[in-house]
N, C-alpha and C positions, 0 to 999 in steps of 0.2 A: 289637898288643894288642887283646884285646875283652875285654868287660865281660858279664856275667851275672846277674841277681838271684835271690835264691831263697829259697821257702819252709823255714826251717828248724824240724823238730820235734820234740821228745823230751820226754820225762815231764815234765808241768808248765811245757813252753818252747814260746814261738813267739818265733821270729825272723827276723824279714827280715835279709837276710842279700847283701853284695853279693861278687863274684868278680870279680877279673879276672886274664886268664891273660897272661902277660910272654912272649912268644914269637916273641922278634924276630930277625931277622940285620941289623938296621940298626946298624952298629958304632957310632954318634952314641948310638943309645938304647941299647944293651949297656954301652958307656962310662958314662955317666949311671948306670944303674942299677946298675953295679957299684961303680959310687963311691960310691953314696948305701949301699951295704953289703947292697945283694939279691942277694947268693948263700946260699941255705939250705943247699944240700947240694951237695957237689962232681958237676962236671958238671951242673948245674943252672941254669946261667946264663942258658940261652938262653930253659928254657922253666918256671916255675913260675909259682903262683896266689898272689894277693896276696885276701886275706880278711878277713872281719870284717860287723859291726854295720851292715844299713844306715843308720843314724843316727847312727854313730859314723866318723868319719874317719878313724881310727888303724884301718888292713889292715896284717895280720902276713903275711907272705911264710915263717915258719918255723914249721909245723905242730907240732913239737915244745915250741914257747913256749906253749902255749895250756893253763892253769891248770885245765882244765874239759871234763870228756867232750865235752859237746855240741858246743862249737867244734872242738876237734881232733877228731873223728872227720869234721864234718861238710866240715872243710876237706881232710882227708885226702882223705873220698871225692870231694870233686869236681877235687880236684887228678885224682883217680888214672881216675875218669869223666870228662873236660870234654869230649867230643869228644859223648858220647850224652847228655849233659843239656842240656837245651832252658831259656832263662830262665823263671823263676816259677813251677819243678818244684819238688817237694815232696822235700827232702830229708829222710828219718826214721830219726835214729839211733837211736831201739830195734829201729827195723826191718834196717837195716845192723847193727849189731851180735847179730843174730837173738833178740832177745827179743819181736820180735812177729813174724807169721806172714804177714803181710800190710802192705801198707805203709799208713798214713793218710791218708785222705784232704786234700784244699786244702782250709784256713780260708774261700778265696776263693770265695762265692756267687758270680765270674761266670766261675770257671776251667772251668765247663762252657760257655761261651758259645764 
């Protein structure tokens, strides 16, 4: 398993935002976690993203639950990117879904450091 945190942003939203990607062949924790009910989508077992609020505990493992643009687009793309995003990358879904032209810059005065 590894864990990622991230800038998430879209019209009027910032959210930090934590990932982590289940991508195990340890039959101990594939067991575990399919008993606790993480399968979202068949053939999926071994490797999906568990997401959400970083100040919220409750990560949804099913990109399709998510009530609300922002989350589901933004859990979609890093599900679907997790290999080229880097933690405390700026995920921007007006920019993913191309209503801007350019992505946003980080809230974070020291992500130029």
């Amino acid at each position: 398993m590894e864990a990622k945190l991230f800038e998430v942003l879209d019209r009027a939203t910032y959210m930090p935002a934590l990932a982590i990607r289940c991508d195990t062949a340890n039959a101990a924790d594939l067991y575990l976690l399919c008993r606790d009910g993480y399968v979202a989508r068949p053939g999926q077992q071994r490797k999906f993203v568990l997401f959400g609020r970083e100040s919220d505990l409750r990560l949804r493992y099913d990109i399709d639950s998510w009530g609300d643009r922002t989350c589901a687009t933004a859990h979609q793309y890093i599900h679907d990117h997790w290999d080229e995003l880097t933690t405390g990358q700026v995920i921007d879904v007006e920019y993913i879904l191309g209503e801007r032209i350019s992505p946003k810059p980080s809230e974070n005065a020291h992500a130029q450091d």
